[in-house]
Every structure is written in structure tokens, then in C-alpha cells.
DRENFIVO-810548 format. One record per atom (N, C-alpha, C, CB): residue in three letters; chain; atom name; x, y negated, z negated. Coordinates in pm, whole numbers, plus 50000, padded with zeros to 5 digits. Glycine has a CB too. Layout:
pt code:ALA&unit:A&site:CA&u:X&v:Y&w:Z
...
REM end
This chain:
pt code:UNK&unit:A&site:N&u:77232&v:05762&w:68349
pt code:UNK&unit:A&site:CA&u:77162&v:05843&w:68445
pt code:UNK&unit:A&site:C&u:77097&v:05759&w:68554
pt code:UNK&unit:A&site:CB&u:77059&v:05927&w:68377
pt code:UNK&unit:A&site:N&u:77045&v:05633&w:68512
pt code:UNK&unit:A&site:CA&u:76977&v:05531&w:68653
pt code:UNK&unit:A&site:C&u:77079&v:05463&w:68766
pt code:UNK&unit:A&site:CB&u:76894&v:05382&w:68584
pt code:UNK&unit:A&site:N&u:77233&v:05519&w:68743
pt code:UNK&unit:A&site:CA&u:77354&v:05493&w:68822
pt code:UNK&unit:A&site:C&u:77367&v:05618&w:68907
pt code:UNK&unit:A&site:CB&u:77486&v:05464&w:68731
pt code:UNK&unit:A&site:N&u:77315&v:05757&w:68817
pt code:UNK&unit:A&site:CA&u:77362&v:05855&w:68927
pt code:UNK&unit:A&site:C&u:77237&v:05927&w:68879
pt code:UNK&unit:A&site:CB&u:77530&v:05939&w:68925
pt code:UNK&unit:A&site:N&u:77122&v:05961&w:68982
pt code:UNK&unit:A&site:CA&u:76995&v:05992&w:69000
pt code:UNK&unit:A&site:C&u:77031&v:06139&w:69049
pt code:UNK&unit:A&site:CB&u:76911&v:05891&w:69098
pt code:UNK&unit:A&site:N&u:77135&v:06190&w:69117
pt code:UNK&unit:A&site:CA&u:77159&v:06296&w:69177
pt code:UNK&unit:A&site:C&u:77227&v:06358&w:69025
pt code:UNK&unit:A&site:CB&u:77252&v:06278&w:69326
pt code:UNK&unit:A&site:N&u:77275&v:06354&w:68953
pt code:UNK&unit:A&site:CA&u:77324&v:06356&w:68855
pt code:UNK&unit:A&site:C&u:77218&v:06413&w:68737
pt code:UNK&unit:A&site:CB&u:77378&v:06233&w:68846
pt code:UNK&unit:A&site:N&u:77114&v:06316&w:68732
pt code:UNK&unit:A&site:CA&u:76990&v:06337&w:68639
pt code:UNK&unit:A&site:C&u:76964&v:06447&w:68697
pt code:UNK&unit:A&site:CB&u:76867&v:06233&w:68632
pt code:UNK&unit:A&site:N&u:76901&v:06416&w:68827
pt code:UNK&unit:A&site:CA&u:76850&v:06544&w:68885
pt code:UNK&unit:A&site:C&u:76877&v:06704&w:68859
pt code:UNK&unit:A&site:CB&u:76879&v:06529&w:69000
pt code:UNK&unit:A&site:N&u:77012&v:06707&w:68881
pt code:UNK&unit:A&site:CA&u:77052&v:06789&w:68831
pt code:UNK&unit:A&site:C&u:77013&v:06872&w:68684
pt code:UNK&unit:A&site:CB&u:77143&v:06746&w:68845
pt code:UNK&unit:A&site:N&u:77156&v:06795&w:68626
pt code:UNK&unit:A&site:CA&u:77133&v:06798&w:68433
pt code:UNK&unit:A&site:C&u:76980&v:06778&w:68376
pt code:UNK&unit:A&site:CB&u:77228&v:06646&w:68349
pt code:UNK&unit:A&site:N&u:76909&v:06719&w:68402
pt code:UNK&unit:A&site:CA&u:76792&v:06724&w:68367
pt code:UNK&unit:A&site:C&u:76674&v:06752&w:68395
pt code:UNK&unit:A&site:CB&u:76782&v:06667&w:68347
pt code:UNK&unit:A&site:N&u:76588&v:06682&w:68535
pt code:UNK&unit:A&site:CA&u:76474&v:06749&w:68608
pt code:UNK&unit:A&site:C&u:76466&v:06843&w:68635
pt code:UNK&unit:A&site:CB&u:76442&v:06722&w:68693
pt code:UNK&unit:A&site:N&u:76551&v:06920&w:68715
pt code:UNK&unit:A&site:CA&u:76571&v:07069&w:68783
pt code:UNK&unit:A&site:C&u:76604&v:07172&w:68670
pt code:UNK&unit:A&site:CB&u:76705&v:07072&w:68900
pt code:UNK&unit:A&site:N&u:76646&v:07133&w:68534
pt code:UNK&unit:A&site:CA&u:76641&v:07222&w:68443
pt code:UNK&unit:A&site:C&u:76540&v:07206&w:68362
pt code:UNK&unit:A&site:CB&u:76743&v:07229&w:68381
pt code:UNK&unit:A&site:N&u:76499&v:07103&w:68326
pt code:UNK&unit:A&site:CA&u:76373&v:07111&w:68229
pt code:UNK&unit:A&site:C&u:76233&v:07198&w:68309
pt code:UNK&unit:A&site:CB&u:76325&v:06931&w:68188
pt code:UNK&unit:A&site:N&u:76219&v:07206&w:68480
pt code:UNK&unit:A&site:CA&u:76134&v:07222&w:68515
pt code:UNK&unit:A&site:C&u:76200&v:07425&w:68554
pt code:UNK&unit:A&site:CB&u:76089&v:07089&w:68619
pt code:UNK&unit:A&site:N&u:76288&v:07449&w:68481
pt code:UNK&unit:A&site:CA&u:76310&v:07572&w:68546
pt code:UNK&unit:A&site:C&u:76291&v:07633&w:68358
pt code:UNK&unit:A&site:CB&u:76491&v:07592&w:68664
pt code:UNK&unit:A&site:N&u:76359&v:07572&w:68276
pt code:UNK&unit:A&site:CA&u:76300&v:07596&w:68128
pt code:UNK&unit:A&site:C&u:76156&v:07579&w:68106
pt code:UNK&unit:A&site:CB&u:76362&v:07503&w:68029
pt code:UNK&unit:A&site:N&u:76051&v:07519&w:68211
pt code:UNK&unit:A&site:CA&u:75912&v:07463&w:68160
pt code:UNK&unit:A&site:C&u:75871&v:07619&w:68170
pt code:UNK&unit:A&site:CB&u:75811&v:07327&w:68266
pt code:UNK&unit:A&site:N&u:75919&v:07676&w:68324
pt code:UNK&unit:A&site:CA&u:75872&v:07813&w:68411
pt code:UNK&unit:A&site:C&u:75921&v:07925&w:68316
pt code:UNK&unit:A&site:CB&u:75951&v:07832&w:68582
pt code:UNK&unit:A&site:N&u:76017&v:07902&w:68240
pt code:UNK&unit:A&site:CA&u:76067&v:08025&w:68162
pt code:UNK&unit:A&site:C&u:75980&v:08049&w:68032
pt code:UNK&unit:A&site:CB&u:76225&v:08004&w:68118
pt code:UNK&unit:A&site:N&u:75985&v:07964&w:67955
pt code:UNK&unit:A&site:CA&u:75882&v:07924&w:67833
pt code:UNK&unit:A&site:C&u:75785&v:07952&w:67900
pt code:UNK&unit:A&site:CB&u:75871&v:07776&w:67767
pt code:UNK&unit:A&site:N&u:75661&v:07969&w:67996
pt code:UNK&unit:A&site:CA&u:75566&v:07957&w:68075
pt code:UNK&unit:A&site:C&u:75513&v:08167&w:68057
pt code:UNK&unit:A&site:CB&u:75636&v:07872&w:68248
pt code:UNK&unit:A&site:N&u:75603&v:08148&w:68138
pt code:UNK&unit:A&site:CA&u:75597&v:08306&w:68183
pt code:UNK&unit:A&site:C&u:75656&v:08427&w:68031
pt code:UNK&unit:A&site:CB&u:75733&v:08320&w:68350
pt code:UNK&unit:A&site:N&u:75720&v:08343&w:67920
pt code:UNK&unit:A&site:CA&u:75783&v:08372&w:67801
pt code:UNK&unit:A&site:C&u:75655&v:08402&w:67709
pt code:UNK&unit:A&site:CB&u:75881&v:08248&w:67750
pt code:UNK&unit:A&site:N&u:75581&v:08314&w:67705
pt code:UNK&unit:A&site:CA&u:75455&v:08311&w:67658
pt code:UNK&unit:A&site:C&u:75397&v:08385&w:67653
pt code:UNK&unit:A&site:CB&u:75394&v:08256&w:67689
pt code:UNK&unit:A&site:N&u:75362&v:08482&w:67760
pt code:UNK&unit:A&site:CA&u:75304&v:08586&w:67855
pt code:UNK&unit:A&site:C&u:75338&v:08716&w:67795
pt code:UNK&unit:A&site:CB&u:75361&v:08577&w:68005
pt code:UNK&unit:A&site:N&u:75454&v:08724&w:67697
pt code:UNK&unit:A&site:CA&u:75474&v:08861&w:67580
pt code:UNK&unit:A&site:C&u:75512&v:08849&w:67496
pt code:UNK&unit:A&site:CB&u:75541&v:08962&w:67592
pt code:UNK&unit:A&site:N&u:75450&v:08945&w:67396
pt code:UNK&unit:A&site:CA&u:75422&v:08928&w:67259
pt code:UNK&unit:A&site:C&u:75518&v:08883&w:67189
pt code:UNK&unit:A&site:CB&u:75384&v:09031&w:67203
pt code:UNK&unit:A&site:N&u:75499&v:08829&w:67068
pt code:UNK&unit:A&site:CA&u:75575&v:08748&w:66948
pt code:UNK&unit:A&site:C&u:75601&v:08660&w:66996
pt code:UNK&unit:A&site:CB&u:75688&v:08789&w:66881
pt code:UNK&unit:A&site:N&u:75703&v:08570&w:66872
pt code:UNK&unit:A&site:CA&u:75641&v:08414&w:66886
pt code:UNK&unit:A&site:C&u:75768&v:08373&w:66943
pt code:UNK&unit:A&site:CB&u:75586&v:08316&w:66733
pt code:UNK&unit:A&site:N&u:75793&v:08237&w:66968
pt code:UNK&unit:A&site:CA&u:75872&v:08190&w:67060
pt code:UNK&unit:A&site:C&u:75883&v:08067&w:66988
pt code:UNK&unit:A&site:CB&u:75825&v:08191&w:67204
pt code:UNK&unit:A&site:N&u:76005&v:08026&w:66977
pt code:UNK&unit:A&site:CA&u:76092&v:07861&w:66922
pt code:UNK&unit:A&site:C&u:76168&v:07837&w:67052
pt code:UNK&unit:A&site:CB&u:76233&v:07870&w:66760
pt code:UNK&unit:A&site:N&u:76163&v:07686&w:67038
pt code:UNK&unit:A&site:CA&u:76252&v:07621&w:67195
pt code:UNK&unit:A&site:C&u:76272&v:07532&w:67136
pt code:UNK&unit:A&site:CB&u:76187&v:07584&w:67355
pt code:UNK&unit:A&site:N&u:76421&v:07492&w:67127
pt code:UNK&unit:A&site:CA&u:76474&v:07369&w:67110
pt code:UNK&unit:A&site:C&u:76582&v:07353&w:67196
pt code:UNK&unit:A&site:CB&u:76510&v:07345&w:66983
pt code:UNK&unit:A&site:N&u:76559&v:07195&w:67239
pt code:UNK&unit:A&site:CA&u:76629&v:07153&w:67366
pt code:UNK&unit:A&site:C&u:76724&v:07025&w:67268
pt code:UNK&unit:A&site:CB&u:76499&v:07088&w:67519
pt code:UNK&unit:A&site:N&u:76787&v:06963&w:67360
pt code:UNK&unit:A&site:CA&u:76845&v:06834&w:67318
pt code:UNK&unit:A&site:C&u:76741&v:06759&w:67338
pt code:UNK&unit:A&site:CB&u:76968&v:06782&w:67387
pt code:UNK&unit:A&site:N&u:76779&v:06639&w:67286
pt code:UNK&unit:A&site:CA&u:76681&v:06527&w:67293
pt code:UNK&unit:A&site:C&u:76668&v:06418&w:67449
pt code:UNK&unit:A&site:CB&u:76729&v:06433&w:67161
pt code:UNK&unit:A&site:N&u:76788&v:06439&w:67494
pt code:UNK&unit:A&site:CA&u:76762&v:06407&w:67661
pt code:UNK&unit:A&site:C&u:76647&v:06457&w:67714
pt code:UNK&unit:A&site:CB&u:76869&v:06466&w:67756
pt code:UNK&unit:A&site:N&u:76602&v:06607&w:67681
pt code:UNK&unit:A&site:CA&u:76537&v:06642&w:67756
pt code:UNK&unit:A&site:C&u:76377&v:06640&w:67692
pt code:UNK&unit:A&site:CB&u:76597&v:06757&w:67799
pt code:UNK&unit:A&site:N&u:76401&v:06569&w:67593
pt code:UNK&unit:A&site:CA&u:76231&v:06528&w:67563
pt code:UNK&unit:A&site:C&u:76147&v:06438&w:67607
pt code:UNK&unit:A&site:CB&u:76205&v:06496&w:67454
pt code:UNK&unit:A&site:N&u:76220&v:06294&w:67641
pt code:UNK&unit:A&site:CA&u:76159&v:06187&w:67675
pt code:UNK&unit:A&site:C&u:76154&v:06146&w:67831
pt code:UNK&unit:A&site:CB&u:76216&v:06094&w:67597
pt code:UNK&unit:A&site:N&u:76073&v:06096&w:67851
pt code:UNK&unit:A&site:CA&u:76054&v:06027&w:67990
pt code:UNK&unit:A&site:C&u:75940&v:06086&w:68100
pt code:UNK&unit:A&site:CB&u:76198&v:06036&w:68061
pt code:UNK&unit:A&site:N&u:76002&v:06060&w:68226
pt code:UNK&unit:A&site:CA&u:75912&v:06125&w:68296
pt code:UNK&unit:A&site:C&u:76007&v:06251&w:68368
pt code:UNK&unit:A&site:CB&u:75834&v:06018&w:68397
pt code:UNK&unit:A&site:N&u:75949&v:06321&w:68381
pt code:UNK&unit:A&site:CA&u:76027&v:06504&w:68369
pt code:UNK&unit:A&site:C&u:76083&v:06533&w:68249
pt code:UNK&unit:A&site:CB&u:76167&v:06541&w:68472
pt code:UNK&unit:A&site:N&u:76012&v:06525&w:68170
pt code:UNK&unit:A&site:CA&u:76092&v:06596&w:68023
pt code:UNK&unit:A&site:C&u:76012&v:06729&w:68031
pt code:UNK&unit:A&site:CB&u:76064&v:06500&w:67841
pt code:UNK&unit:A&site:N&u:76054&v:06807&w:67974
pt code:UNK&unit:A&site:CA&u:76029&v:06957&w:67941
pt code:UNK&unit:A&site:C&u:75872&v:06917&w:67895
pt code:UNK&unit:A&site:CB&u:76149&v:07041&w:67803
pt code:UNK&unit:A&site:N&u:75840&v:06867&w:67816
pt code:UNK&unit:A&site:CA&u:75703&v:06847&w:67732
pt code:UNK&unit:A&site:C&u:75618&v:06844&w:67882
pt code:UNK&unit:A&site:CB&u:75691&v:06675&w:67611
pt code:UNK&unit:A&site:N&u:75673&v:06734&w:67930
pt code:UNK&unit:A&site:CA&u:75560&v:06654&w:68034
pt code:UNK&unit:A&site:C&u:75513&v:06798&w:68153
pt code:UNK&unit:A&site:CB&u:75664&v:06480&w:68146
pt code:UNK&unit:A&site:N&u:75646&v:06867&w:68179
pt code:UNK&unit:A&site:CA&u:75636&v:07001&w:68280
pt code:UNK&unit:A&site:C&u:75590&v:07084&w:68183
pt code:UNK&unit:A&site:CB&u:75779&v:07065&w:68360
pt code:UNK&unit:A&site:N&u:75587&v:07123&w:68065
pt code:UNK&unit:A&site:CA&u:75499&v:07254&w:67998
pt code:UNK&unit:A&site:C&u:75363&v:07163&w:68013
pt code:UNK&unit:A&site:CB&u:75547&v:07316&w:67801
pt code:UNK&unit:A&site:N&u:75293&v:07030&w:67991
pt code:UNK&unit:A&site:CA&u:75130&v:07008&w:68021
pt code:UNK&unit:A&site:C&u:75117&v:07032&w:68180
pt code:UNK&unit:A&site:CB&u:75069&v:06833&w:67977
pt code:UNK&unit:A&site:N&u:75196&v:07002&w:68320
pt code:UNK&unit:A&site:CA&u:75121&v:07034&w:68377
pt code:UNK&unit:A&site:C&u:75152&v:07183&w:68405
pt code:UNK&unit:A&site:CB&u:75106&v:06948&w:68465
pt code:UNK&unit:A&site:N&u:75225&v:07239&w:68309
pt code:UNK&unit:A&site:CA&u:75168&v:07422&w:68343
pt code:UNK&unit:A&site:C&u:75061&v:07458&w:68260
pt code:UNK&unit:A&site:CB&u:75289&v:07555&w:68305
pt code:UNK&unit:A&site:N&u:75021&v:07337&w:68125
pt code:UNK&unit:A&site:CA&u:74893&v:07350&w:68083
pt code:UNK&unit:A&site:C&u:74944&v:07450&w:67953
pt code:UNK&unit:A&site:CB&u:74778&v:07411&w:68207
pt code:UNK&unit:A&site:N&u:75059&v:07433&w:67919
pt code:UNK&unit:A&site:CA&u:75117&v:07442&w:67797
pt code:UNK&unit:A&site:C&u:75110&v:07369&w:67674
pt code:UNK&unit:A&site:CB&u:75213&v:07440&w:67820
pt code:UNK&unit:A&site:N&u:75060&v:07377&w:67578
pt code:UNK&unit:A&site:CA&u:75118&v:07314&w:67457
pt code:UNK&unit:A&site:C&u:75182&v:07283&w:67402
pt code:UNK&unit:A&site:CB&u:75118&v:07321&w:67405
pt code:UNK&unit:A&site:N&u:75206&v:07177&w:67366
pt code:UNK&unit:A&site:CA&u:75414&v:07162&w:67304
pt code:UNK&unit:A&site:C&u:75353&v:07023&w:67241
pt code:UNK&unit:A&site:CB&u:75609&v:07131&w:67476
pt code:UNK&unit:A&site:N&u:75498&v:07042&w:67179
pt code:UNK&unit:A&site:CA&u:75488&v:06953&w:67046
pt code:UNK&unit:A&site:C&u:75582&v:06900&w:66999
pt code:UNK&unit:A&site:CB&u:75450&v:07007&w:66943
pt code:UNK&unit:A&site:N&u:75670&v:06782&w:67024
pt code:UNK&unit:A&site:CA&u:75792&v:06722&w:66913
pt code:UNK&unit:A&site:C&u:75760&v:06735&w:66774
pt code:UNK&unit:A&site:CB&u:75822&v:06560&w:66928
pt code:UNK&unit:A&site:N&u:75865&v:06785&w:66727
pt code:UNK&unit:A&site:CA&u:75862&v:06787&w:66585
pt code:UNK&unit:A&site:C&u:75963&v:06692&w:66526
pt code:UNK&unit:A&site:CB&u:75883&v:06924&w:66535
pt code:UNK&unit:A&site:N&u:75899&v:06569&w:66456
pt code:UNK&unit:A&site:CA&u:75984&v:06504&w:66403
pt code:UNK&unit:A&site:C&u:76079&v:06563&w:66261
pt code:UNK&unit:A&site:CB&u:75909&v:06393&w:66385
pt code:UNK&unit:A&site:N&u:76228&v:06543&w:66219
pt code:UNK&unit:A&site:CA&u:76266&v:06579&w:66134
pt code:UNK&unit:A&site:C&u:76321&v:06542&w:66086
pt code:UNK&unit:A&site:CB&u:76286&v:06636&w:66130
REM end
């Protein structure tokens, strides 16, 4: 992905931050809610985690 940034962008930033908004607004009605992503999209900077804190979400890796 640090060869093709337009690439990441894609596959990863622009979706983790459009899954942060869905989970976000998901939240917002009743019953409970599970999200599991691949593991690309946990780590770094724009991972899903990092965009659900600044919507001020809670989230949590679960190791297994």
C-alpha cells in the first residue's frame, strides 16, 4: 500500500471512514450491533477504530 497511496486510499481510508459513519449513525437504533472487519482495516492511522474515536465511539479489538 506505501507504493500505491491512491490505492490505500481507496480500499481502505475512504471505506473505513464511510463504515466509521455507518456504525455511527447504526448505533442510533435499537439492539445490539457486531462489526467485524479484516484486519487491514484495524491498524494504523485511518483504521476504522481510530475514525469511530474521533466520532467519539467506542470500539475495541478483540483479541482471539
Amino acid at each position: 500500500m506505501k507504493d500505491s497511496p491512491e490505492v490505500a486510499k481507496v480500499l481502505l481510508l475512504d471505506r473505513n471512514k464511510r463504515w466509521a459513519d455507518w456504525i455511527r449513525n447504526r448505533l442510533d437504533q435499537p439492539g445490539t450491533v457486531f462489526v467485524a472487519v479484516g484486519a487491514g482495516h484495524l491498524a494504523g492511522k485511518g483504521s476504522v477504530i481510530e475514525e469511530l474515536n474521533k466520532r467519539r465511539v467506542p470500539s475495541a479489538r478483540i483479541a482471539y
